[in-house]
C-alpha positions as CSV (number, residue, x, y, z in Angstrom):
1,X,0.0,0.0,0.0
2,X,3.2,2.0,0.7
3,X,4.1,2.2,-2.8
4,X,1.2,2.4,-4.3
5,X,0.6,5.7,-2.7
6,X,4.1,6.9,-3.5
7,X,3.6,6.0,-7.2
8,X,0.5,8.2,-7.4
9,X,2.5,10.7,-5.7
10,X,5.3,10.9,-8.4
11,X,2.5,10.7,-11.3
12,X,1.1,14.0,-9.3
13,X,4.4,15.9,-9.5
14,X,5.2,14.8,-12.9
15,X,2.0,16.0,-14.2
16,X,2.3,19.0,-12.2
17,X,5.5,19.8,-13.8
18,X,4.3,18.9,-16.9
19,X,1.6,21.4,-16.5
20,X,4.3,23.8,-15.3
21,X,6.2,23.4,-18.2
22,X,3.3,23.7,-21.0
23,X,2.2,26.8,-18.9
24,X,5.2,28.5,-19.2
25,X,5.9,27.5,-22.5
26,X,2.6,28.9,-24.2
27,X,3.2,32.3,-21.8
28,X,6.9,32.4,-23.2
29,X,7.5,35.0,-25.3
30,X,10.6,35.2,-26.3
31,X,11.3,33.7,-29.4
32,X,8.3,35.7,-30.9
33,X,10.1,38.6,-32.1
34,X,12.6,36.3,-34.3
35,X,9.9,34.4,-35.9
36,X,8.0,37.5,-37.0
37,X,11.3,38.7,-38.4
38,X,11.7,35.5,-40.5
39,X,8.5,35.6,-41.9
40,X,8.9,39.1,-42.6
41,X,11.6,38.4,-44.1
42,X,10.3,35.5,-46.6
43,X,7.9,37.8,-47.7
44,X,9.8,40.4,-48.3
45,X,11.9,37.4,-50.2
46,X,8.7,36.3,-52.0
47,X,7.9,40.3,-53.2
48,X,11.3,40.7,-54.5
49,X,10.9,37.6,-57.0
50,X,7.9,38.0,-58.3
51,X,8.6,41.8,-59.3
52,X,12.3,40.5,-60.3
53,X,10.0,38.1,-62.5
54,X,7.6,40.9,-63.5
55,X,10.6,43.0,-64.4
56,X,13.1,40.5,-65.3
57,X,13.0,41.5,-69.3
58,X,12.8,45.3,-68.5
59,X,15.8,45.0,-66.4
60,X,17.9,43.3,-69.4
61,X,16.6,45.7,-71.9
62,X,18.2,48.7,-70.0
63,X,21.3,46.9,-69.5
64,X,21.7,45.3,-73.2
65,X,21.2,49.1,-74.6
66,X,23.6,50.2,-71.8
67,X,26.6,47.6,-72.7
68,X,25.8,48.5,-76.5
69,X,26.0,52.4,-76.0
70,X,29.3,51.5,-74.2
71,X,30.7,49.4,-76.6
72,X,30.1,51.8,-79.5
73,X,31.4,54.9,-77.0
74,X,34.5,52.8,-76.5
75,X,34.5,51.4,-80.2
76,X,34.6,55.1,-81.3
77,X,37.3,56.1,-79.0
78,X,39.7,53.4,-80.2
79,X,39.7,54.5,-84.1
């Protein structure tokens, strides 16, 4: 009967500190801040490729007329 008793006891604490533990865990805070950032930051990661998609052949149109007007500045310079 002794140990029967003390048994129930131990299953008491542990789910007592098991309690304790999910407690504090869902009140815990501090790792909030980080994960906020992250997902602000895939978004911001997910907004940047679409409109580098959107863009993409824009983007390479000013720099193909850019290298051309280059070449032909330095092409001229050289005869």
């Amino acid at each position: 009967p002794l140990n029967c008793s003390s048994r129930m006891a131990d299953e008491t604490a542990g789910r007592l500190n098991m309690q304790n533990f999910l407690t504090k865990l869902w009140n815990d805070e501090s790792g909030q801040d980080l994960v906020e950032y992250a997902l602000l930051l895939a978004l911001i990661a997910v907004a940047a490729i679409a409109v580098i998609g959107l863009l993409g052949g824009s983007i390479r149109e000013v720099f193909t007329e850019t290298q051309e007007e280059l070449d032909g500045a330095l092409a001229g310079e050289a005869t």
